[in-house]
C-alpha positions in Angstrom: -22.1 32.1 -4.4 -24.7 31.9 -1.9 -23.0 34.5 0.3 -22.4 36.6 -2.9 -25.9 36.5 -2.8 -26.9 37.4 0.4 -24.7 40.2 0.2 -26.2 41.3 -2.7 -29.8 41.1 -1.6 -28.5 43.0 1.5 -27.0 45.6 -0.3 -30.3 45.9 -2.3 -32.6 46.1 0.9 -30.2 49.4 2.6 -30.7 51.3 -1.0 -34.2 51.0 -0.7 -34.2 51.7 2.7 -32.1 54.7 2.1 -34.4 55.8 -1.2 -37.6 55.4 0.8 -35.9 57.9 3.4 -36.4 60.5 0.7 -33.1 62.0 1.2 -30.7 63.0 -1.3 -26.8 61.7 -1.0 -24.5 61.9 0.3 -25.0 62.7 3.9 -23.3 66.3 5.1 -21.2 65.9 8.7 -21.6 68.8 10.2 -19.1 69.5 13.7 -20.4 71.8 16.4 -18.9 72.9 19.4 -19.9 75.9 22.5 -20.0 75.7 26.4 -22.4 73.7 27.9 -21.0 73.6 30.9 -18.8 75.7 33.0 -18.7 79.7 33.5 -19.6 80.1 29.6 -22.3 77.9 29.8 -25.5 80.3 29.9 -24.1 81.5 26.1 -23.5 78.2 24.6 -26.6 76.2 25.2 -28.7 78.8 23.5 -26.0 79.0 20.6 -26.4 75.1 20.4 -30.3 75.3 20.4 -30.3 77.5 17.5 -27.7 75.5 15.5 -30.1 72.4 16.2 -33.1 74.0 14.6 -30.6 75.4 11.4 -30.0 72.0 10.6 -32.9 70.3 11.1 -34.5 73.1 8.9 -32.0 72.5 6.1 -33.1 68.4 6.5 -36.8 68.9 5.6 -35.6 72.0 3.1 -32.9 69.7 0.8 -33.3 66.9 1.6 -30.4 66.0 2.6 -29.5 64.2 5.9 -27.7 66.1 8.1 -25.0 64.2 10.6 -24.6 66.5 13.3 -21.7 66.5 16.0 -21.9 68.5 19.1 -19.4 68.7 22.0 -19.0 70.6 24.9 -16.0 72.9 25.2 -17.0 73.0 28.9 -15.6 77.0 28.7 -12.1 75.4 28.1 -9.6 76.4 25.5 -7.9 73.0 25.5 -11.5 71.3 25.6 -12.0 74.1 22.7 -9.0 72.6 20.9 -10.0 68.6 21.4 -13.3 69.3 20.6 -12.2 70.5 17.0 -9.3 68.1 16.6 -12.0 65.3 17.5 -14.4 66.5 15.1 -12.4 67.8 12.0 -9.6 64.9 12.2 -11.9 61.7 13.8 -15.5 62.5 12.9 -14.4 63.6 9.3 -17.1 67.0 9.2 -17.6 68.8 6.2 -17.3 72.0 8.2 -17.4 73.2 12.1 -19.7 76.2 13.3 -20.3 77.5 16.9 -17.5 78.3 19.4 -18.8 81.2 22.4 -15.7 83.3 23.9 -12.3 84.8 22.1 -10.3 82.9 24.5 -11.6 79.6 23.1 -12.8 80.0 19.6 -9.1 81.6 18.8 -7.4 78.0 19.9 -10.4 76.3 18.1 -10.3 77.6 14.9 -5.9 77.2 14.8 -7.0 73.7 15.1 -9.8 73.8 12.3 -6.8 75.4 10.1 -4.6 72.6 10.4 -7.2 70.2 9.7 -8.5 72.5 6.8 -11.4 72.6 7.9 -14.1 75.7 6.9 -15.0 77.2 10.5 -18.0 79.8 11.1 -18.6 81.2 14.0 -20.7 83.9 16.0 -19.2 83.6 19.6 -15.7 85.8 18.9 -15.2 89.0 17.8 -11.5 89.7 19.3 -9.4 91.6 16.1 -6.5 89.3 16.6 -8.4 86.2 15.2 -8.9 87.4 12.1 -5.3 89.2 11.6 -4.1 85.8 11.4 -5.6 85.5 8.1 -6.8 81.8 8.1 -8.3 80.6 5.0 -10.9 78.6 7.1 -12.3 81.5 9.9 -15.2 83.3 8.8 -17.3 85.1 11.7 -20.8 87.2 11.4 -19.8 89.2 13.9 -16.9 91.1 15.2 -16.0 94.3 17.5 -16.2 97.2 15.3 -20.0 96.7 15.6 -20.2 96.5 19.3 -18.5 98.9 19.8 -20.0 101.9 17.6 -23.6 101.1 19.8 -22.2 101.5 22.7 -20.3 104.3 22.6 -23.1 105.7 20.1 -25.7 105.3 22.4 -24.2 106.6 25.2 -23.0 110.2 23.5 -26.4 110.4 21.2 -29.0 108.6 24.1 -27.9 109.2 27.1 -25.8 112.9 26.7 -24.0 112.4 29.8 -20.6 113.4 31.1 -18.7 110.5 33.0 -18.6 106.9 32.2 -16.8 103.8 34.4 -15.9 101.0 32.6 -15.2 97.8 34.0 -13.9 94.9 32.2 -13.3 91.3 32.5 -9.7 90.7 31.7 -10.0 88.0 29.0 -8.7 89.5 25.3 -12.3 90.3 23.9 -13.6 92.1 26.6 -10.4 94.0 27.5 -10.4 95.1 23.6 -13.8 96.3 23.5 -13.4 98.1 27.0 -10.7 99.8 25.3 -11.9 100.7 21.9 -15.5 101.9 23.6 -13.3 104.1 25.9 -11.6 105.8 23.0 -14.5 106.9 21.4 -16.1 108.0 24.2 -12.9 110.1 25.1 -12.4 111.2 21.2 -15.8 112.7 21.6 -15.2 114.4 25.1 -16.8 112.2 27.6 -14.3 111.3 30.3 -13.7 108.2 31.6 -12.5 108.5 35.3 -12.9 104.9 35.8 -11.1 102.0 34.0 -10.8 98.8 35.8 -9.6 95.5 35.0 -11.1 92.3 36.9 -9.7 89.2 36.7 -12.3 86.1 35.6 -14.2 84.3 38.3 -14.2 87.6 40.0 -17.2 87.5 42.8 -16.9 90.4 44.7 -17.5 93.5 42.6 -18.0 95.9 44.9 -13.9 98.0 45.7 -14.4 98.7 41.8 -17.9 99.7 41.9 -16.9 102.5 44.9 -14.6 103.7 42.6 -17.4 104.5 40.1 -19.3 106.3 43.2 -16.8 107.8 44.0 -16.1 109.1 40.9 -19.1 110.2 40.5 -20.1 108.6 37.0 -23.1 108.7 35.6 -23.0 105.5 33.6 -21.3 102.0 34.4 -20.6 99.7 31.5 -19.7 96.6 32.6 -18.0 94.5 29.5 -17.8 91.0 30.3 -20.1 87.6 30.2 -23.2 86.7 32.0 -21.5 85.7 35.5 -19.6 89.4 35.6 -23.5 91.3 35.0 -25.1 89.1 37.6 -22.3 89.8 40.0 -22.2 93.4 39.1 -25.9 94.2 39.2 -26.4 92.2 42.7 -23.4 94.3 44.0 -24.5 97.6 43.0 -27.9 96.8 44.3 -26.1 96.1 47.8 -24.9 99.9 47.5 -27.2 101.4 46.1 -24.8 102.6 42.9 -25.6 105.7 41.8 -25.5 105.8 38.2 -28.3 106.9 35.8 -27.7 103.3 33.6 -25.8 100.5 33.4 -24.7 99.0 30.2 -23.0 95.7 29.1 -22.0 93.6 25.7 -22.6 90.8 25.3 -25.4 87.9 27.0 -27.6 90.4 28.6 -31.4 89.8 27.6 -31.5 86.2 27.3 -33.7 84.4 28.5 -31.2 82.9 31.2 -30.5 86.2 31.7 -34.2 87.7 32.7 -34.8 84.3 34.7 -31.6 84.6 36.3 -32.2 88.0 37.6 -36.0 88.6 37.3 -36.6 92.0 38.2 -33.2 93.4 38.6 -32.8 92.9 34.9 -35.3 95.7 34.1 -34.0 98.8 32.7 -30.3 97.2 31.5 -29.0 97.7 28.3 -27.4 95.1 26.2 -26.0 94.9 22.8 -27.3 92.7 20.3 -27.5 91.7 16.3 -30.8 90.7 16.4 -34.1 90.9 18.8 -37.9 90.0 17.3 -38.9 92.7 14.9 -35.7 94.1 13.9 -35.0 92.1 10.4 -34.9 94.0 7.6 -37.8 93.6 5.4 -35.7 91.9 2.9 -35.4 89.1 5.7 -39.0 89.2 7.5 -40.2 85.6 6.2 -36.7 84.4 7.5 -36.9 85.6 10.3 -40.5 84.6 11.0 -40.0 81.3 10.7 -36.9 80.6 12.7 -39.0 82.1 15.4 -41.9 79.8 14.4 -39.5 76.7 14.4 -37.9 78.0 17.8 -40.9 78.2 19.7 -42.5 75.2 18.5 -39.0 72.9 19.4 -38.4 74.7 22.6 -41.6 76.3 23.9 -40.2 79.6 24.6 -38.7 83.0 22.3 -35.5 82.7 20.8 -32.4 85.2 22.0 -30.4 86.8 19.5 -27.5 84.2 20.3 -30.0 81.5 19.5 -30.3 83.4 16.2 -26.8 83.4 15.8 -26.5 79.7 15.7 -29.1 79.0 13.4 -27.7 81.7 11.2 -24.5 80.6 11.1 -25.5 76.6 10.6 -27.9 77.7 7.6 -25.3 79.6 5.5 -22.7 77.1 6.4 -25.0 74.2 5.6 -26.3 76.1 2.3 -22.4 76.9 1.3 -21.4 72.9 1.8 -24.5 72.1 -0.4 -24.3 74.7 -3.0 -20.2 73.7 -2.8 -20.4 70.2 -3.7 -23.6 70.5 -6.0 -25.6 67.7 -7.3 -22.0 65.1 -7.5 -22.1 65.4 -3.8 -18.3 66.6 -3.4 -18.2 68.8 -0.3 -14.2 69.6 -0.7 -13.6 72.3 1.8 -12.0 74.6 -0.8 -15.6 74.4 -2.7 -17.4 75.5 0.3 -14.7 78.4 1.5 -15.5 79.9 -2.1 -19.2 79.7 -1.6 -18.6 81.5 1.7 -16.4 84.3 0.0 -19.0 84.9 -2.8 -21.9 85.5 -0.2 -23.4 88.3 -0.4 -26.9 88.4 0.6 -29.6 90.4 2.8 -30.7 87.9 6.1 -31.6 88.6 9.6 -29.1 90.3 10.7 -28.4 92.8 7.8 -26.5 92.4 4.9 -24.0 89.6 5.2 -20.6 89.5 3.5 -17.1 88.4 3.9 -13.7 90.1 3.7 -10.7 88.3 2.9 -10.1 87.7 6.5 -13.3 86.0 7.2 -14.5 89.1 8.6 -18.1 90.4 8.3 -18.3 93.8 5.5 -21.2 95.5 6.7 -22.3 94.0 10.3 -23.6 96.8 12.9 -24.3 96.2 16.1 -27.8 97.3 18.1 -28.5 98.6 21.1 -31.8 96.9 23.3 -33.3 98.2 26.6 -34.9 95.3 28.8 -38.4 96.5 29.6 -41.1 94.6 31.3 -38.7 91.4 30.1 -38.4 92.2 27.1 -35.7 93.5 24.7 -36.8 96.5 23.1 -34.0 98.1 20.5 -33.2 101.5 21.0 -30.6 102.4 18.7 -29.5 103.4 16.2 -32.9 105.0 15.5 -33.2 103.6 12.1 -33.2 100.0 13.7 -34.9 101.5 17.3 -38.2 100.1 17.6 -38.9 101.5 21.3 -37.4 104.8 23.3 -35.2 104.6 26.5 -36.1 105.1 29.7 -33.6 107.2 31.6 -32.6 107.4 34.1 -33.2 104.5 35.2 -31.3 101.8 37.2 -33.4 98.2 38.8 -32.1 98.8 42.3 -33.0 103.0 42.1 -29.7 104.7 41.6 -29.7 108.7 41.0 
């Protein structure tokens, strides 16, 4: 009796505890994973920093406690793989978001699939993910979008008659290399110059004679933040002369500028999202994720840092509005909230296909300028004009 008691008097003490918190139940486990370490690394810690702020905004917001599980993929498919396997079948999460690279977020979310488990990400926009029609993959982002700014920029902007494209041989890269080529041939500017490197690839400069020697007036470079800084330190070394150079994805942040300094003046980069570009619809949003941002980490938030904390807030916000006030965050519940979206945020209007795929996302294109990134196209989103030509290390 006396230990039926104290059990119950204990029992009593963790409700009140747990009332006086102020949260509502139950908790939601949310699983997170990106590069924090190895070649990816750069990309995943701001993808993580926004996903931290998503979540701790939804806290204070619902009132609901969030239980949040990060790992480090370390820029490893199999880490990819374990990190997911560990979350979704050990730590029990109501849903996974994150993931920074094709090559890993495709094991990644086979694994969140066999653990039915809803995955959201904003690191992978390779086609052949989302042909596999999973019932768990939804993305914000994919390669359509890049791919139009580049190639759009570069016929509209720039009006210029010889591109070389060089391409970091991983699938994502290697797809949007040669979708971007297309278009630029389909719209008669040549392409004398298409060359594969192979990952870890620190000596750029036998492919970027060929682009001399071609005698291009562009080089876009699509590949991840080691393959610009190699790149741009190489072509300063010969003096490339090109009129611009051009890359996808993880140029402008703030690794990036600090990284580089002032040879990352002048580059372009694409992007979803820089300061200033929301759509009015989404201007209060958007001001205060920078508001939160600055205030956590003391410095402005890059559009992958956006990213996260988009794609943490409407995974968050689908769990919640999933499982409603009995708490039941089933992962069917929250995969038809996902489905139904259909709203107007930061990025645009966001929607879902029956692959998971974004409906209406559009890539932009930003210039770095003085340090910061200042969107150039498409002109309804531009919110600054190019200058061109112009290279950091001189060019033509």
């Amino acid at each position: 009796m006396k230990r039926w008691m104290v059990s119950k008097v204990w029992c009593a003490v963790l409700v009140g505890l747990w009332l006086g918190t102020g949260w509502a139940a139950p908790i939601i486990k949310l699983g997170a994973h990106a590069p924090q370490t190895g070649s990816l690394a750069k990309h995943g810690m701001e993808q993580i920093k926004g996903i931290r702020v998503g979540a701790e905004e939804f806290e204070k917001k619902y009132k609901i406690k969030i239980d949040l599980r990060v790992y480090d993929d370390e820029s490893d498919p199999q880490k990819a793989v374990a990190a997911v396997e560990k979350l979704a079948g050990m730590d029990k999460v109501n849903a996974i978001v994150g993931g920074y690279g094709s090559n890993l977020v495709g094991p990644a979310s086979e694994a969140a699939e066999r653990y039915d488990t809803p995955y959201l990400t904003t690191g992978a926009v390779d086609t052949k993910l989302s042909a596999k029609k999973f019932k768990n993959f939804f993305r914000l982002n994919n390669m359509q979008g890049y791919a139009a700014a580049q190639s759009g920029a570069i016929r509209e902007l720039f009006a210029v008659k010889k591109v070389g494209v060089l391409y970091n041989s991983l699938s994502a890269t290697t797809e949007i290399a040669e979708v971007v080529r297309d278009l630029l041939v389909k719209a008669g500017v040549e392409v004398p110059v298409f060359e594969k490197f192979e990952k870890g690839t620190t000596n750029y400069k036998p492919i970027l004679l060929k682009v001399r020697d071609a005698g291009c007036d562009v080089l876009l470079v699509e590949g991840y933040f080691p393959d610009y800084v190699g790149t741009i330190k190489d072509a300063k070394i010969l003096n490339l002369p090109v009129k611009a150079y051009m890359g996808a994805w993880g140029i402008g942040t703030p690794e990036f500028v600090r990284e580089l300094g002032p040879m990352s003046e002048y580059i372009y980069g694409t992007s979803i999202w820089e300061m200033g570009t929301a759509p009015k619809e989404a201007k209060q949003e958007e001001a205060e994720f920078v508001a939160l941002y600055k205030a956590k980490y003391k410095e402005e938030p890059s559009y992958i840092a956006m990213l996260g904390y988009l794609s943490t807030k409407y995974m968050l916000e689908a769990i919640q509005q999933g499982g409603g006030k009995s708490g039941d965050y089933g992962p069917e519940k929250t995969r038809t909230v996902l489905r139904a979206m259909d709203i107007v945020g930061s990025l645009g209007r966001v929607a879902f296909d029956e692959k998971g795929d974004p409906k209406y996302f559009s890539a932009i294109l930003f210039q770095t300028q003085k340090g910061n990134q200042v969107v150039v196209y498409p002109k309804d989103r531009a919110i600054g004009t190019i200058q061109f030509p112009a290279v950091p290390w001189g060019g033509k």
